[in-house]
PDB file with one MODEL, atoms N, CA, C and O in Angstrom:
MODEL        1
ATOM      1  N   UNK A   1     -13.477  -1.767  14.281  1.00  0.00           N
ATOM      2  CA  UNK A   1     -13.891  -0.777  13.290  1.00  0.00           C
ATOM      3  C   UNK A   1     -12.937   0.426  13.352  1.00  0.00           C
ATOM      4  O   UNK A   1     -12.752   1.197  14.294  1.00  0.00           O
ATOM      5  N   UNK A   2     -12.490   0.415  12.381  1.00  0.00           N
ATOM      6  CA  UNK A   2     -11.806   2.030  11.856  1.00  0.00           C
ATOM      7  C   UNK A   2     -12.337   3.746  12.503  1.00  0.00           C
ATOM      8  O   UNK A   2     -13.425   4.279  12.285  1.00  0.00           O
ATOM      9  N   UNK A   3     -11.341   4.239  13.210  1.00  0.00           N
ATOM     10  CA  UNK A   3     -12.146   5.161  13.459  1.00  0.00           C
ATOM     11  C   UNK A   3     -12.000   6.558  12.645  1.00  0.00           C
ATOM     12  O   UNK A   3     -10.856   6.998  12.535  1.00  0.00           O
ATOM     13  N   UNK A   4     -13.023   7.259  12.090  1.00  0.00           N
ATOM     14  CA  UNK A   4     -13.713   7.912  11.397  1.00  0.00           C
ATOM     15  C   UNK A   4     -13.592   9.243  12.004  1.00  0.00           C
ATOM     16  O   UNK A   4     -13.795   9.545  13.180  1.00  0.00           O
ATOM     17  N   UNK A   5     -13.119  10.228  10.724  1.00  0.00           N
ATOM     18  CA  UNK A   5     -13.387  11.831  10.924  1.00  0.00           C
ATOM     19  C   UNK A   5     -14.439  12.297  10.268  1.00  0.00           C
ATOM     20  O   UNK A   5     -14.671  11.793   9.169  1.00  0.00           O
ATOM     21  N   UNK A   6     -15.363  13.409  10.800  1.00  0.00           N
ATOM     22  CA  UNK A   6     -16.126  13.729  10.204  1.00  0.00           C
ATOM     23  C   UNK A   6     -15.521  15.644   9.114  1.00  0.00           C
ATOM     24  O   UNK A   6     -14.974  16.517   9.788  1.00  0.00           O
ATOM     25  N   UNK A   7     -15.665  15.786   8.217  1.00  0.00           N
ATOM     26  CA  UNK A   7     -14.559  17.185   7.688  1.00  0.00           C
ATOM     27  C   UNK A   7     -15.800  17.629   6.030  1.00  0.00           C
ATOM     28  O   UNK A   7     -16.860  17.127   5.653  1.00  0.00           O
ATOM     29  N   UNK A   8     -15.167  18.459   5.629  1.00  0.00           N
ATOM     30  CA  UNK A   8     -15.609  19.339   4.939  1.00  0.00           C
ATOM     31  C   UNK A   8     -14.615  19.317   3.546  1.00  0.00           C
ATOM     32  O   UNK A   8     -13.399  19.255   3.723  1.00  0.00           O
ATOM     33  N   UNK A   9     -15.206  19.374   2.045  1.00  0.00           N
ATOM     34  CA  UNK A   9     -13.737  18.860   0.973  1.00  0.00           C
ATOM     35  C   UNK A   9     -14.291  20.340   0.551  1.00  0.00           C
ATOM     36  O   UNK A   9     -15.429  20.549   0.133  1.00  0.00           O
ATOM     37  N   UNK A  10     -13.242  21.358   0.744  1.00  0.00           N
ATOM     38  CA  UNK A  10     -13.677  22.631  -0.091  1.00  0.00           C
ATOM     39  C   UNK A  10     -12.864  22.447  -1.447  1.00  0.00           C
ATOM     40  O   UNK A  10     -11.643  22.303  -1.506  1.00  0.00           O
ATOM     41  N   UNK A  11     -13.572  22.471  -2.318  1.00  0.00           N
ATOM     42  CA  UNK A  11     -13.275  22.423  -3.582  1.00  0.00           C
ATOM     43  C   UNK A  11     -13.675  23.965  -4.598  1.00  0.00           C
ATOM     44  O   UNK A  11     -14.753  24.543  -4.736  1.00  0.00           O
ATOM     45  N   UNK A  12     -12.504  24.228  -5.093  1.00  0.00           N
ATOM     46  CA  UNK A  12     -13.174  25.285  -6.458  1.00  0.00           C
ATOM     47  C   UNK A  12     -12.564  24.802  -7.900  1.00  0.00           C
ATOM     48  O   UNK A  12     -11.833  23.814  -7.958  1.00  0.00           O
ATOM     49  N   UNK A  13     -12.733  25.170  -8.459  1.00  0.00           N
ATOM     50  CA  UNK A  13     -13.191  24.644 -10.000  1.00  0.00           C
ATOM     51  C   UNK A  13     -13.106  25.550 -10.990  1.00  0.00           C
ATOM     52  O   UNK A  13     -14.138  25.983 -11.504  1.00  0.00           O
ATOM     53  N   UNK A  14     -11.799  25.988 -11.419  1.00  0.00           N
ATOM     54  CA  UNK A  14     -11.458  26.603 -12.122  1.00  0.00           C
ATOM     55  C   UNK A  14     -11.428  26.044 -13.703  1.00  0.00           C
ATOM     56  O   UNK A  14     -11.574  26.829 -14.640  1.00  0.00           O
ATOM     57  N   UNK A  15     -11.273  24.960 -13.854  1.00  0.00           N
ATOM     58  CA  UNK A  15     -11.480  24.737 -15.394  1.00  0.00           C
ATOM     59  C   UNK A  15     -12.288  23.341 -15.119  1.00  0.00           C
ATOM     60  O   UNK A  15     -12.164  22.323 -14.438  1.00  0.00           O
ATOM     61  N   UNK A  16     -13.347  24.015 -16.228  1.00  0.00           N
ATOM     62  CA  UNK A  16     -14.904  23.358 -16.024  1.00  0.00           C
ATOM     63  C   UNK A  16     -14.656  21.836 -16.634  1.00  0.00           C
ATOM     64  O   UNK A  16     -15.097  20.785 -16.168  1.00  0.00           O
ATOM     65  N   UNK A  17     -14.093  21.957 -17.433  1.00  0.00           N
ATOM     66  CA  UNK A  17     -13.534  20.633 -18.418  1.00  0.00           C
ATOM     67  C   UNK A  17     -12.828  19.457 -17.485  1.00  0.00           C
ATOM     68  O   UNK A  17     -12.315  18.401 -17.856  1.00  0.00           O
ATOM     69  N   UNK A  18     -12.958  19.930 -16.310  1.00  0.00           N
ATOM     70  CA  UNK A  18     -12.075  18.874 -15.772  1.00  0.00           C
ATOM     71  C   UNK A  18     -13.136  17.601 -14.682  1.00  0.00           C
ATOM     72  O   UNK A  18     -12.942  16.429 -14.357  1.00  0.00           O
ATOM     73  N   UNK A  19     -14.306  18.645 -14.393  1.00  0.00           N
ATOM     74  CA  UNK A  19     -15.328  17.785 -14.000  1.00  0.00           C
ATOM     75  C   UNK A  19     -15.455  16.574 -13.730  1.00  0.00           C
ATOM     76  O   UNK A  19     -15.537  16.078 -12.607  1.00  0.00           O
ATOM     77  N   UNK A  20     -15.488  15.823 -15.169  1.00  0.00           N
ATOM     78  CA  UNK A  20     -15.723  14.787 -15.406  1.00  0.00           C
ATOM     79  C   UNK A  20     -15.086  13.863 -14.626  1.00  0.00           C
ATOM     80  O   UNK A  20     -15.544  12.961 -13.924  1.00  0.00           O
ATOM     81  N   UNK A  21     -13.709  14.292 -14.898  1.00  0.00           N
ATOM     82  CA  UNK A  21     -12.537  13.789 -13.666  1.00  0.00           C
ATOM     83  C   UNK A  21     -12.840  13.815 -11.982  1.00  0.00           C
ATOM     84  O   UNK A  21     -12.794  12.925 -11.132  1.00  0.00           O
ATOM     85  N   UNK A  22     -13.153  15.177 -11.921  1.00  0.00           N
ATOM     86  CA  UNK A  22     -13.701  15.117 -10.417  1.00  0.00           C
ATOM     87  C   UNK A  22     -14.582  14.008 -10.162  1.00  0.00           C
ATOM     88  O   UNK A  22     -14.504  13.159  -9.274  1.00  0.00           O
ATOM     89  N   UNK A  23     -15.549  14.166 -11.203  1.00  0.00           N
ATOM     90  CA  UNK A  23     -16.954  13.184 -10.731  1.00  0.00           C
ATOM     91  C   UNK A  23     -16.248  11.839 -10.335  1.00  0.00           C
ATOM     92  O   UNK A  23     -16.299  11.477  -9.159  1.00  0.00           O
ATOM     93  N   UNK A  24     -15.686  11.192 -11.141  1.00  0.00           N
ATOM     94  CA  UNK A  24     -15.341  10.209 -11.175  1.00  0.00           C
ATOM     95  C   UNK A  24     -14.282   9.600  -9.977  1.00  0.00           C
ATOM     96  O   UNK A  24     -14.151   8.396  -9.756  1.00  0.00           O
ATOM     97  N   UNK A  25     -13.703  10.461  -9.401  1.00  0.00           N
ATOM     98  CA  UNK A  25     -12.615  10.410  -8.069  1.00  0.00           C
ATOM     99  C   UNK A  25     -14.139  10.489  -6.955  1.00  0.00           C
ATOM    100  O   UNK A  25     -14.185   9.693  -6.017  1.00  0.00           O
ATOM    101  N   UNK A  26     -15.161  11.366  -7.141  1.00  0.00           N
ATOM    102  CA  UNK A  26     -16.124  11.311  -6.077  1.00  0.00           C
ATOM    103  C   UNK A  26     -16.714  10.344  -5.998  1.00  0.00           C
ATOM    104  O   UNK A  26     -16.974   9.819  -4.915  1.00  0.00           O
ATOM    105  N   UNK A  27     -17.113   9.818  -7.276  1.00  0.00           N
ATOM    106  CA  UNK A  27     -17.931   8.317  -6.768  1.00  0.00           C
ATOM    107  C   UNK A  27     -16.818   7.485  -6.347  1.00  0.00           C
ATOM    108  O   UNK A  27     -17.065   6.872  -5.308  1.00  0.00           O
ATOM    109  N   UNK A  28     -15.272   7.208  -7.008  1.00  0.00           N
ATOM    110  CA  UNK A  28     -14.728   5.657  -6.053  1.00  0.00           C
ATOM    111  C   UNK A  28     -14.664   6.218  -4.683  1.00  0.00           C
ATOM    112  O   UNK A  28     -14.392   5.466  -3.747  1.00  0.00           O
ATOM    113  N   UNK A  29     -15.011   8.123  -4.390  1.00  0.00           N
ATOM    114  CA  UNK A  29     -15.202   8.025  -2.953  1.00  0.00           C
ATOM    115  C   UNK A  29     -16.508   7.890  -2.226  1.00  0.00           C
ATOM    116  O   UNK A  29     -16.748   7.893  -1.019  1.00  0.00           O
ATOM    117  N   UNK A  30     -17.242   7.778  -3.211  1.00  0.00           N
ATOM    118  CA  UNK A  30     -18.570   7.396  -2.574  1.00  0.00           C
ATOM    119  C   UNK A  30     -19.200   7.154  -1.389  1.00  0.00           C
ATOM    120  O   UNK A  30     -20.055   7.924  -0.953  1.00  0.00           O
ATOM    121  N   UNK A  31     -18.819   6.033  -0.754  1.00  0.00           N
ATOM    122  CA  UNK A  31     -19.160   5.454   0.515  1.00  0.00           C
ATOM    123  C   UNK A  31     -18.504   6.444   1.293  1.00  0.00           C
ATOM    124  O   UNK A  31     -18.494   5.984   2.434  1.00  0.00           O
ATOM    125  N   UNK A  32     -18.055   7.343   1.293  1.00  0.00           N
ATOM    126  CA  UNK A  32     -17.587   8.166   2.458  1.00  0.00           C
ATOM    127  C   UNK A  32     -18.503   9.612   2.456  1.00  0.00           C
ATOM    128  O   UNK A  32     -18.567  10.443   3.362  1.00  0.00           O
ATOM    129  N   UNK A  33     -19.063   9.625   1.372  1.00  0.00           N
ATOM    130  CA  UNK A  33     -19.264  11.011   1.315  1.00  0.00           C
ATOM    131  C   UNK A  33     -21.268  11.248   1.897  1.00  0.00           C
ATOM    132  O   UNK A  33     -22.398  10.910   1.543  1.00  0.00           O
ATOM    133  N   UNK A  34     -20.676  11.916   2.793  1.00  0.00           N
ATOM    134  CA  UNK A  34     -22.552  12.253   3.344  1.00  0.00           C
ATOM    135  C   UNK A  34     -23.277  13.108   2.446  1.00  0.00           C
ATOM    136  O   UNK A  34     -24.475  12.869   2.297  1.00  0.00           O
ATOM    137  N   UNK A  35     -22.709  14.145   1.771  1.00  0.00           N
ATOM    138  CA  UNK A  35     -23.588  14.805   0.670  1.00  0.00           C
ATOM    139  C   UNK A  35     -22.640  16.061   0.485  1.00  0.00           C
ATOM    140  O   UNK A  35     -21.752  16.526   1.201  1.00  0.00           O
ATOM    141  N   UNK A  36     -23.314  16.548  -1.107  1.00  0.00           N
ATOM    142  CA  UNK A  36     -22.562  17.689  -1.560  1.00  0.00           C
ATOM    143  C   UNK A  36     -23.513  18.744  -2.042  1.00  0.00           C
ATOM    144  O   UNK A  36     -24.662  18.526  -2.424  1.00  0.00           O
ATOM    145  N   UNK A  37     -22.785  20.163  -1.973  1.00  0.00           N
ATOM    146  CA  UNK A  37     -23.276  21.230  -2.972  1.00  0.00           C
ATOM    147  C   UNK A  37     -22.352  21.622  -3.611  1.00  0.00           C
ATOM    148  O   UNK A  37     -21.157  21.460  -3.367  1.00  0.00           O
ATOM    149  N   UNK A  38     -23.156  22.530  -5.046  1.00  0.00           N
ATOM    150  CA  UNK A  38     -21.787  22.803  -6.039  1.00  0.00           C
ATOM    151  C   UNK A  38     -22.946  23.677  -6.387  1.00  0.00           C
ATOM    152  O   UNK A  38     -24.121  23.427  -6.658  1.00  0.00           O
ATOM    153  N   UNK A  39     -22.100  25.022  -6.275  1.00  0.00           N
ATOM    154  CA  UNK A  39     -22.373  26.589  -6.314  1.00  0.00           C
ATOM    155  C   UNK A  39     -21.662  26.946  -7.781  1.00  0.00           C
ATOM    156  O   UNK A  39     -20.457  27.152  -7.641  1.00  0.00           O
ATOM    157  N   UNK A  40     -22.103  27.059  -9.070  1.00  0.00           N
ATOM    158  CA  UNK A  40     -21.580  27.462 -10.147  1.00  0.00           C
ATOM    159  C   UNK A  40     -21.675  29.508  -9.891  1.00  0.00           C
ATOM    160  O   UNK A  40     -22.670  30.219  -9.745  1.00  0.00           O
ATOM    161  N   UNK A  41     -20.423  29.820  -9.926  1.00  0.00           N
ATOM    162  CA  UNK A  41     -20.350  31.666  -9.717  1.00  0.00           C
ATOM    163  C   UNK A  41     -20.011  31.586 -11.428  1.00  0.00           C
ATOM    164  O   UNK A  41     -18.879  31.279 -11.802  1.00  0.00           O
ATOM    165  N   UNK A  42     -21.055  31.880 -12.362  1.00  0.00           N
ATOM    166  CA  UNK A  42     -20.414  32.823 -13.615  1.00  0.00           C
ATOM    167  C   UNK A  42     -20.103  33.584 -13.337  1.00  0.00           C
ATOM    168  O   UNK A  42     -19.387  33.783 -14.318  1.00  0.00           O
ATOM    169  N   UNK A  43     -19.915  34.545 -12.644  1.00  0.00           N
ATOM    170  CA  UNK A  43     -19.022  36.005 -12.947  1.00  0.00           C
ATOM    171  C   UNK A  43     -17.711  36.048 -12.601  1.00  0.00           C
ATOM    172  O   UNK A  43     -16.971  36.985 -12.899  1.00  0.00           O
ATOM    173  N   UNK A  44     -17.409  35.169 -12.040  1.00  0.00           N
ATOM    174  CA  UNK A  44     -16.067  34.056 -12.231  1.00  0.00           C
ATOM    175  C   UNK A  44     -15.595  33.091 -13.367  1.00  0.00           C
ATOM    176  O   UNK A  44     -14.467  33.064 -13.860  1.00  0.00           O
ATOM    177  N   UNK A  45     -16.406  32.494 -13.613  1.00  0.00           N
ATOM    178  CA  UNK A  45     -16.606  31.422 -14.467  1.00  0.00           C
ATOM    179  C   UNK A  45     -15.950  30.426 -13.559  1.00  0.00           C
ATOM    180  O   UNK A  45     -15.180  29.666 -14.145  1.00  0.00           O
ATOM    181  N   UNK A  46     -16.088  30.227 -12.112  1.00  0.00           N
ATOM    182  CA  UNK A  46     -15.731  29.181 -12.044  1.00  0.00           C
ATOM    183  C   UNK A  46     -16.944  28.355 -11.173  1.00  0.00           C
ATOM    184  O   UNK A  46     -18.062  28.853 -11.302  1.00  0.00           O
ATOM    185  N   UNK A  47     -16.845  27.085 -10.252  1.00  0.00           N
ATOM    186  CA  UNK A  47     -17.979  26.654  -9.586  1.00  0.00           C
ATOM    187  C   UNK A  47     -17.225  26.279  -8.096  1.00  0.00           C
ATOM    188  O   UNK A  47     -16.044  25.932  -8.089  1.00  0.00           O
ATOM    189  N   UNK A  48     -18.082  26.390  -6.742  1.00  0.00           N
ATOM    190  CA  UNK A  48     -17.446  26.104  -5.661  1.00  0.00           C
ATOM    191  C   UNK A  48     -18.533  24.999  -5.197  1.00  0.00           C
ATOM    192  O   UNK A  48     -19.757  24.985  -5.332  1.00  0.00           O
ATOM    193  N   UNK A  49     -17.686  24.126  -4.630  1.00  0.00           N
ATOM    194  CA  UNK A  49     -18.297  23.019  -4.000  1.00  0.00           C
ATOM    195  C   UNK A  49     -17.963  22.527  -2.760  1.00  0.00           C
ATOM    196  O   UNK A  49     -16.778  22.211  -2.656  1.00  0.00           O
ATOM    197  N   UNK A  50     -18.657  22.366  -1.783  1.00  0.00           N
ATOM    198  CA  UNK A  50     -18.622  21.751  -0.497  1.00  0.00           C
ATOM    199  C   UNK A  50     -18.721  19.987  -0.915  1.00  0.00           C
ATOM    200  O   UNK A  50     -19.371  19.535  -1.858  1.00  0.00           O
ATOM    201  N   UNK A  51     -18.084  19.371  -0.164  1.00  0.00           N
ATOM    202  CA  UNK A  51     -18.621  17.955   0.192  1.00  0.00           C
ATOM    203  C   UNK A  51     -18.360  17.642   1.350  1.00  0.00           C
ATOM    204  O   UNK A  51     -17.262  18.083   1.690  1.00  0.00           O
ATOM    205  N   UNK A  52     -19.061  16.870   2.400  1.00  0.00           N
ATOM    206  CA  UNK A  52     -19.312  16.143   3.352  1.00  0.00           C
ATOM    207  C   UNK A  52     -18.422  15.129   3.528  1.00  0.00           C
ATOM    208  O   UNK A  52     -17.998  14.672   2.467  1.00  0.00           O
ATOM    209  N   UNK A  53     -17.980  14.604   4.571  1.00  0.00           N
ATOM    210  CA  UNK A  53     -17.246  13.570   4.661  1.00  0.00           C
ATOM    211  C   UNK A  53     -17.373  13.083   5.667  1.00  0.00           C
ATOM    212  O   UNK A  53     -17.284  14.022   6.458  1.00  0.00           O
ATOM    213  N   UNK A  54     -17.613  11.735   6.497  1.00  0.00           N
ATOM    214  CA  UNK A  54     -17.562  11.069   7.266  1.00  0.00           C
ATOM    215  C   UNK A  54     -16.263   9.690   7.093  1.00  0.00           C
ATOM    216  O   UNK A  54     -16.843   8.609   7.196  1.00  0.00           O
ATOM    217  N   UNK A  55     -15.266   9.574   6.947  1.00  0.00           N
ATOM    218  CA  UNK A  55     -14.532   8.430   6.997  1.00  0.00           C
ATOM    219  C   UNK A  55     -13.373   8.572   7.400  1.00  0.00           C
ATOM    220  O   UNK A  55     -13.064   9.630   7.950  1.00  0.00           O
ATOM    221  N   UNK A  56     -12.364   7.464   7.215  1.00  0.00           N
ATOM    222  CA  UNK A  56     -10.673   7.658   7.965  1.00  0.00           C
ATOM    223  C   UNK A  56     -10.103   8.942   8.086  1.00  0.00           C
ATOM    224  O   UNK A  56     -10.910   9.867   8.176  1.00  0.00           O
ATOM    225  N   UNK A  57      -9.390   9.106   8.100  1.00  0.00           N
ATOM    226  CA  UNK A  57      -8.211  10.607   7.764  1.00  0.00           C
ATOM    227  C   UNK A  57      -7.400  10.197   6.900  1.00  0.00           C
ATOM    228  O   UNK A  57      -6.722  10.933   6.183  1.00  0.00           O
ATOM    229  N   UNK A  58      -7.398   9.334   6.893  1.00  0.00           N
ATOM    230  CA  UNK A  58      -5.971   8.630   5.898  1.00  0.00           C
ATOM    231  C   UNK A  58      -6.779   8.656   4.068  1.00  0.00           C
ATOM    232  O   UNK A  58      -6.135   8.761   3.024  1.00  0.00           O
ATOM    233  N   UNK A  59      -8.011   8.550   4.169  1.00  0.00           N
ATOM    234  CA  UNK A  59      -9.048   8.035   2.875  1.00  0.00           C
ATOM    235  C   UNK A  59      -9.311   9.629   2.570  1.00  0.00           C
ATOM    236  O   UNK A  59      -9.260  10.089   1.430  1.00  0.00           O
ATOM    237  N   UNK A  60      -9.636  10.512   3.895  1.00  0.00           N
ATOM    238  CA  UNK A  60     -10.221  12.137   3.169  1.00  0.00           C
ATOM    239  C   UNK A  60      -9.066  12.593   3.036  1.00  0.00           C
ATOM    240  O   UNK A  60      -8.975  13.345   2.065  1.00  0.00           O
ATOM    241  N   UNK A  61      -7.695  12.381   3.885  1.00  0.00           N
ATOM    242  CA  UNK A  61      -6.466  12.714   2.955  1.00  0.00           C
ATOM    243  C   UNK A  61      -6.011  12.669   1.504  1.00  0.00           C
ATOM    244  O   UNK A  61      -5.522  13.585   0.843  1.00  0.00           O
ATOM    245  N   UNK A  62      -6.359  10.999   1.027  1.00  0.00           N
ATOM    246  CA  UNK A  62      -6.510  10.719  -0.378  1.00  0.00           C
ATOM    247  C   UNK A  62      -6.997  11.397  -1.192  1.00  0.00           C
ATOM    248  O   UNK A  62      -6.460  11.602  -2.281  1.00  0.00           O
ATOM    249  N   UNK A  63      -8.172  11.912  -0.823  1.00  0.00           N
ATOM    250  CA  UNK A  63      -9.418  12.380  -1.941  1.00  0.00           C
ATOM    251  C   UNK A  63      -8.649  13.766  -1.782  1.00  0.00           C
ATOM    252  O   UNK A  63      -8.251  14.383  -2.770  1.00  0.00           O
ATOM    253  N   UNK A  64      -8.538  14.036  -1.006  1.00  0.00           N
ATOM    254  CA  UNK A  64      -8.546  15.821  -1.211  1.00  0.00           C
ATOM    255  C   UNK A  64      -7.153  15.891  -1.607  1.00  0.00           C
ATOM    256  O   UNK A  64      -6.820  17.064  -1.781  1.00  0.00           O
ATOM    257  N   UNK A  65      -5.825  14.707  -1.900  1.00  0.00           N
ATOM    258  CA  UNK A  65      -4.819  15.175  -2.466  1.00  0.00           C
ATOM    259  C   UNK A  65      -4.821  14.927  -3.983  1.00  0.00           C
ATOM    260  O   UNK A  65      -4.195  15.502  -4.874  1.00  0.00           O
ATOM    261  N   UNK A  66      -5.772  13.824  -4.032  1.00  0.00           N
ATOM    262  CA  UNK A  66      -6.168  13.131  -5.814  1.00  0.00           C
ATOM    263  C   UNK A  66      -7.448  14.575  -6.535  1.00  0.00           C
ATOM    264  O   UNK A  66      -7.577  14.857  -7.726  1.00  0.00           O
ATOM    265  N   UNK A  67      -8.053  15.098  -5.583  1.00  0.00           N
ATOM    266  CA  UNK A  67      -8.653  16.161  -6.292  1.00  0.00           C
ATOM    267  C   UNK A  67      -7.723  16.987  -6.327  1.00  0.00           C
ATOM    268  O   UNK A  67      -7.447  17.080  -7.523  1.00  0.00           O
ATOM    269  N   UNK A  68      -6.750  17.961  -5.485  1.00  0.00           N
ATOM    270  CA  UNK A  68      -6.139  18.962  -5.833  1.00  0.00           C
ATOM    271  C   UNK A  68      -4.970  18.873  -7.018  1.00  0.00           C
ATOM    272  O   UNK A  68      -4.398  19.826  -7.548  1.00  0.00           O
ATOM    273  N   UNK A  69      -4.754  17.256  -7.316  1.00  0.00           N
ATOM    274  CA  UNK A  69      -3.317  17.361  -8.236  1.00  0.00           C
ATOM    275  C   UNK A  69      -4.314  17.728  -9.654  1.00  0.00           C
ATOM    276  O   UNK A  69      -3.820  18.342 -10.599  1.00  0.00           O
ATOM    277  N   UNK A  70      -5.576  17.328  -9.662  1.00  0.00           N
ATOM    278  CA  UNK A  70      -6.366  17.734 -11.045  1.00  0.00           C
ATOM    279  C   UNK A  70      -6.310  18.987 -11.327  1.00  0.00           C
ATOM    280  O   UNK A  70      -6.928  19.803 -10.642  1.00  0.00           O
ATOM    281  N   UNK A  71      -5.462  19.397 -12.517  1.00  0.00           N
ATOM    282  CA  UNK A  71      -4.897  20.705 -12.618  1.00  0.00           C
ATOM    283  C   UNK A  71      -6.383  21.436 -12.962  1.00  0.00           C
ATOM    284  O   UNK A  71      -7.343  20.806 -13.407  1.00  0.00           O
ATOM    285  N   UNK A  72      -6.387  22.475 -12.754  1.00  0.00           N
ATOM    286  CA  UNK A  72      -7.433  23.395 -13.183  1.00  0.00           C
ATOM    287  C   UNK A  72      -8.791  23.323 -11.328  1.00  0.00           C
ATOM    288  O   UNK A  72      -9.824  23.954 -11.103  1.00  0.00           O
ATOM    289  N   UNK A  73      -8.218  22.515 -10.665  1.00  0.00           N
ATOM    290  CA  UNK A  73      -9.251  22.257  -9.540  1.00  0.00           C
ATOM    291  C   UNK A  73      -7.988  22.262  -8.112  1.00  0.00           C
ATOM    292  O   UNK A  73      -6.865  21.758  -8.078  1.00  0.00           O
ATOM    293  N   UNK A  74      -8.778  23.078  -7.014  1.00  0.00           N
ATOM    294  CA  UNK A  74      -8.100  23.565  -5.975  1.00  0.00           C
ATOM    295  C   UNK A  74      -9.073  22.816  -5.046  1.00  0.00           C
ATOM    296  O   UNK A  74     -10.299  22.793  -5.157  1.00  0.00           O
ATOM    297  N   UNK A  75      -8.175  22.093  -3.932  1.00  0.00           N
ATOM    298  CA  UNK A  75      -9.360  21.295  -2.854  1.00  0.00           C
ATOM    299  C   UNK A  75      -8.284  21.609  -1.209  1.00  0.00           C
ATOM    300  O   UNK A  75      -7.065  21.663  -1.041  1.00  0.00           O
ATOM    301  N   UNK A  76      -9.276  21.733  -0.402  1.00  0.00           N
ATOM    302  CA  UNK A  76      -8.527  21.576   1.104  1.00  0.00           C
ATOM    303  C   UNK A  76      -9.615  21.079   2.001  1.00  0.00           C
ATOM    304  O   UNK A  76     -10.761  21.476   1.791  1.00  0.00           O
ATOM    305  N   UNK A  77      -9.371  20.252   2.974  1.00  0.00           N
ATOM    306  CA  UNK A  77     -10.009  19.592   3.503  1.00  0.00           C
ATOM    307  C   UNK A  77     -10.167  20.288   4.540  1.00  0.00           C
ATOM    308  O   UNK A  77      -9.131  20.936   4.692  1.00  0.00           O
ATOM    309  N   UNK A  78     -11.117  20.581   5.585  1.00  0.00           N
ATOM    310  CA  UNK A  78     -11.177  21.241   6.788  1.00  0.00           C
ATOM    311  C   UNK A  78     -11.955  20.084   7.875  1.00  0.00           C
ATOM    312  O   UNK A  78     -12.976  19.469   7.565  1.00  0.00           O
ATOM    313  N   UNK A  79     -11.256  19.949   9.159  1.00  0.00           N
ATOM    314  CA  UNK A  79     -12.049  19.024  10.166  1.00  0.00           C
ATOM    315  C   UNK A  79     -12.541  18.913  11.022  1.00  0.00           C
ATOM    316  O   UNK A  79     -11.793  19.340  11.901  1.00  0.00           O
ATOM    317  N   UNK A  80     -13.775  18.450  11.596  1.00  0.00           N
ATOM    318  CA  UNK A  80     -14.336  18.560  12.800  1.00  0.00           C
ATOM    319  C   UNK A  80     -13.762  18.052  13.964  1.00  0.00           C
ATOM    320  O   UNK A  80     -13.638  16.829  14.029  1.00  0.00           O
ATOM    321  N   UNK A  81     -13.376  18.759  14.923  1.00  0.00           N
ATOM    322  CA  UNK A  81     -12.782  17.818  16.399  1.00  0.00           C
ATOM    323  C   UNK A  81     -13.861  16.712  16.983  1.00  0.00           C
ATOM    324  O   UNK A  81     -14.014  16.724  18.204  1.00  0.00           O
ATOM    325  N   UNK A  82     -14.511  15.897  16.325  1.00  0.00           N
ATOM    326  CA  UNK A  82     -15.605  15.164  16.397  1.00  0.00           C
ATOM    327  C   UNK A  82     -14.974  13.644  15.853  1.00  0.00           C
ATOM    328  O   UNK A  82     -15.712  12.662  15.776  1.00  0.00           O
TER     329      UNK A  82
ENDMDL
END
C-alpha cells in the first residue's frame, strides 16, 4: 500500500465563475478528500476554502497544481508531519 500524507488544500476564489471547474477537479479527487469548508467573504467578493486531504504527495501535488493553473483561483497545499 501507498504511503499517504495527511495536508490541508487552501484555496481562494477570486472569480466565482470558475467554480464549476473547481467542483469538477474535486470530485475526480474525491477518494482522497476527508472533507471541506468554503467560507464565501462578500466584502471581498471572493470565497475561501479549506479541504482535507488524506492521500499520496504525488496525487495532493496534482490537485493543488490543476486547481491553481484555474485562472481566477489561488491554491497551496500545507502538510502534516504525520
Amino acid at each position: 500500500m501507498e504511503e499517504t500524507r495527511v495536508a490541508i488544500l487552501a484555496v481562494v476564489v477570486e472569480d466565482r465563475d470558475k467554480v464549476p471547474e473547481l467542483n469538477k477537479l474535486l470530485t475526480e479527487f474525491g477518494e482522497y478528500i476527508i472533507g471541506r469548508m468554503g467560507l464565501p467573504y462578500d466584502k471581498k467578493n471572493i470565497s475561501l476554502i479549506s479541504i482535507a486531504l488524506d492521500g499520496p504527495a504525488d496525487v495532493i501535488n496534482s490537485l493543488s497544481g490543476k486547481v491553481g493553473s484555474i485562472e481566477g483561483i489561488t491554491a497551496k497545499a500545507i502538510y502534516s508531519k504525520v
